[in-house]
C-alpha positions in Angstrom: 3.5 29.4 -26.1 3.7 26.7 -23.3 1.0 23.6 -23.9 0.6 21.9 -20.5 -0.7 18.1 -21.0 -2.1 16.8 -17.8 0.2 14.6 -15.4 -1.1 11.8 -13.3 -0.9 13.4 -9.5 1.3 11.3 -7.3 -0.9 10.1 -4.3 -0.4 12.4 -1.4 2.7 11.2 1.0 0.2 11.5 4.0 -2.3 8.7 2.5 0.5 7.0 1.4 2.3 7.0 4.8 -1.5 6.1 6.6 -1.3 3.1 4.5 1.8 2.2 5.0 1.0 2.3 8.9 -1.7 0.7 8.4 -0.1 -2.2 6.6 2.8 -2.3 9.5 0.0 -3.1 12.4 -1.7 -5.9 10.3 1.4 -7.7 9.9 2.2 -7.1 13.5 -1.1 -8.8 14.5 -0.6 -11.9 12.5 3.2 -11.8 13.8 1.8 -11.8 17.9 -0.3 -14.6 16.6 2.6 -16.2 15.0 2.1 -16.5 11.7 4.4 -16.9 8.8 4.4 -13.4 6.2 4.4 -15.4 3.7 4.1 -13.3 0.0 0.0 -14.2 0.1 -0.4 -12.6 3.3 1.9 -9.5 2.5 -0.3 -9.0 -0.7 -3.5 -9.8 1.2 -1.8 -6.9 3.9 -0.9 -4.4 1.7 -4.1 -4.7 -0.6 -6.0 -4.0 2.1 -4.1 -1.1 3.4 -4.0 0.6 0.1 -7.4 -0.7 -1.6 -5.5 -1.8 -4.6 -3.5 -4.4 -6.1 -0.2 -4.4 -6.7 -0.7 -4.7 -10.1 -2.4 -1.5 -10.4 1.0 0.0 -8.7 -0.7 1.5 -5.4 1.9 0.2 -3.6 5.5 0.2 -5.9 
């Protein structure tokens, strides 16, 4: 007899690689406006793309 527990799904690669996009055109935009990516701004970037934080590991 096989007991199958349940297993967090992975998010799928397509959202993932949206976000991901998504993230790369923010930091271009504050790059043409010459800004520093300082780590603020990469978090501020990258919790907007993935509506998380990297603490809940959206983006690891």
């Amino acid at each position: 007899m096989n007991v199958m527990s349940p297993v967090a799904v992975p998010a799928a690669p397509i959202l993932r690689a949206s976000a991901v996009t998504a993230a790369a055109h923010q930091i271009l935009a504050l790059l043409e406006r010459g800004q520093r990516i300082d780590s603020a701004a990469l978090r501020a970037v990258m919790e907007t793309a993935f509506k998380a934080s990297d603490a809940s590991g959206a983006w690891d």
